[in-house]
N, C-alpha and C positions, 0 to 999 in steps of 0.2 A: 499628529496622524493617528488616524482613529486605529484600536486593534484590529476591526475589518479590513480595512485599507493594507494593513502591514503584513498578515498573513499571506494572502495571494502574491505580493513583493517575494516575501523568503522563497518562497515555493519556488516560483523562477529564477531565483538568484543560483538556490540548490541546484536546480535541475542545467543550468549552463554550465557551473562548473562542473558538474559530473559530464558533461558533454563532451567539453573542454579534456580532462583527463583520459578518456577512453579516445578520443584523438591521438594523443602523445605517444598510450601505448601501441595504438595501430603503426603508427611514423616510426618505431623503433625495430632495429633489426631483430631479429632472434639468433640469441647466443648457442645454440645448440646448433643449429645450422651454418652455421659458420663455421663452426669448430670441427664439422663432418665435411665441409667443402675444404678446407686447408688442409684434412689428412687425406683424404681422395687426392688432392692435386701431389702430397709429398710422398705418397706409395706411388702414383705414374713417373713422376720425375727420379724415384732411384727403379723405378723397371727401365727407363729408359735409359739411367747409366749403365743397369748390368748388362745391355744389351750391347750398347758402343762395347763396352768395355770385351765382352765375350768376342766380340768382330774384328778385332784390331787384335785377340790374342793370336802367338803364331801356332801354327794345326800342328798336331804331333804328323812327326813320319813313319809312315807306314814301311817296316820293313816286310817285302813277304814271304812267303813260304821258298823255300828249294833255295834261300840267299846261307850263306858259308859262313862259320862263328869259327873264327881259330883263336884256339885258346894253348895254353899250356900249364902244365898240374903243378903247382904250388906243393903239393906233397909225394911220396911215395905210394902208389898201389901195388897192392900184391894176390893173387888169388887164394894165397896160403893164409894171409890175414883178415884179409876183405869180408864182409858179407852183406847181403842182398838187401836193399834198403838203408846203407851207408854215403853218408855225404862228404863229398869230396871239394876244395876248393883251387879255384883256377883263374887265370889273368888272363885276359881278352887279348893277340899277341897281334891284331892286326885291325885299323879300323873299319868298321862296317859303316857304307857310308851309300844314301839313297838321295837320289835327284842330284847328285852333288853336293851334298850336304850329311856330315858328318854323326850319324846316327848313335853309332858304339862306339866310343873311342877307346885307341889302345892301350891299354894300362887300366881299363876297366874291370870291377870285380866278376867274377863267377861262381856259381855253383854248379854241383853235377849232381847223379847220383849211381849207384850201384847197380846197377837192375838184376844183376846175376854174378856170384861171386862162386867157383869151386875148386878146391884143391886137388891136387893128384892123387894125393892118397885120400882122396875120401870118392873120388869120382874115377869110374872106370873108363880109361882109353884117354886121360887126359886134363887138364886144366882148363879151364872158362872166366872168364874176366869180361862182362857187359858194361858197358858206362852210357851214359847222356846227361846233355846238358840241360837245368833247368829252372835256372834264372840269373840275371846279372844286372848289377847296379851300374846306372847312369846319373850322376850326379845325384840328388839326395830321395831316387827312385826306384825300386827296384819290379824289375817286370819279371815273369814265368813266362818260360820259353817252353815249347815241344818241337825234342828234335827227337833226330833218330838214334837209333844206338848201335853203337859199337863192339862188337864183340871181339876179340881176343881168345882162341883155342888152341892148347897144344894138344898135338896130333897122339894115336897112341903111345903105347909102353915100345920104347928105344927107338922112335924116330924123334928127334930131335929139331923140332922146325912149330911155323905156329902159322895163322890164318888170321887175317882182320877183316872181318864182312861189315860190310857197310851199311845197317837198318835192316832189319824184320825179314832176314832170310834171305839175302841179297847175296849173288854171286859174292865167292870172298876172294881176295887177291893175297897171294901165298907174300910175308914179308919177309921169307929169309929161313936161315940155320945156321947153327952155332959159326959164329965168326972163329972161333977157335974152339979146343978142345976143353979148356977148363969152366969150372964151377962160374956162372956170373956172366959168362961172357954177351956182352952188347952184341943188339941186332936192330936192327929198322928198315925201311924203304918206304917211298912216297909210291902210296897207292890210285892216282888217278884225279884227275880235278874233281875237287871238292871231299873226296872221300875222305881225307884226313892223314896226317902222318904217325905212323905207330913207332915208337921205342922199348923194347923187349927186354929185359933178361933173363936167361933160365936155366935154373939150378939142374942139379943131378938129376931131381925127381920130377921134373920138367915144370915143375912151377911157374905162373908168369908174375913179369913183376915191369911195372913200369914206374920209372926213379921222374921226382922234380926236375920239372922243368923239360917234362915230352910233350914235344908240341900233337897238339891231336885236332883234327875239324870237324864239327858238327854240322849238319844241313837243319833249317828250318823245317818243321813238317806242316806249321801252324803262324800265317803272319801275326808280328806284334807290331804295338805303337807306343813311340818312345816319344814321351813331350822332350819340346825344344826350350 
């Protein structure tokens, strides 16, 4: 075969296979693209578990405002030791329990706090002791609560007796005077649904004191929500 004849040969043989290969790469997928459809498709499939998953969790319960927290003090308070911005701890003494279904259980932890603490002798016409409740643990959670407060006042110099008002300047209900005539001696009365039970003692100089374990009730002022 002459070299005329051979060149025009190569030329086309070239030119098919480079034909040939630019086909192959057309026919092949693109790996970028792929790799951007497989993570698109495994971001909607875990949206779509967290959503089952969110739907099937059970809703917390709402307890609401004006529902009853009875607690009792874990410690001693006293207005002659107390003071204002002091934290106090206390055990949840009865379930609070919404829809039928058991919200606070009893034997739950609490906290309280001070809101106002004055001694006789430092305050004229009497003793003041304020408390509320302001948060309690339910299993491994604990929630802030806003209730209302309680105050505790003995009355002036040589009356002998004391007052429990129930939140922010509420009529108060008189709980009593000295059960006896000495030093210490114990006093309480239950003041009205919901309003809480007080336990008193007080000294000579009319000091208040409330010992471990006086059951007292707090009102909601502010619903919370307690997961189940």
């Amino acid at each position: 075969m002459s070299r005329s004849t051979c060149l025009p040969a190569l030329l086309s043989l070239g030119l098919l296979l480079t034909a040939s290969g630019c086909q192959k790469a057309a026919d092949q997928p693109s790996a970028p693209d792929s790799a951007a459809s497989d993570s698109s498709g495994g971001a909607a499939a875990s949206s779509s578990k967290s959503a089952v998953k969110e739907a099937l969790a059970p809703k917390p319960l709402v307890v609401p405002a004006d529902t009853t927290v009875s607690v009792v003090l874990d410690e001693t308070l006293s207005s002659k030791t107390a003071t204002s911005g002091q934290h106090f701890s206390a055990t949840v003494a009865s379930p609070v329990e919404v829809g039928g279904k058991v919200a606070i259980p009893k034997g739950a932890r609490a906290s309280g706090v001070v809101r106002d603490a004055k001694s006789a002798g430092r305050f004229k016409g009497g003793a003041v002791l304020s408390l509320a409740l302001s948060n309690v643990t339910v299993g491994s959670s604990t929630y802030d609560l806003q209730t209302n407060t309680h105050t505790l006042a003995s009355k002036g110099k040589g009356k002998r007796s004391a007052a429990m008002i129930g939140g922010g300047g509420a009529a108060g209900a008189l709980i009593g005077g000295l059960a006896g005539g000495g030093k210490g001696a114990a006093i309480g009365a239950a003041v009205g649904a919901g309003a809480g039970t007080g336990g008193a003692a007080f000294t000579g100089n009319r000091e208040i004191t409330l010992a471990a374990e006086t059951p007292i009730a707090f009102k909601l002022t502010q619903p919370v929500e307690i997961k189940q």
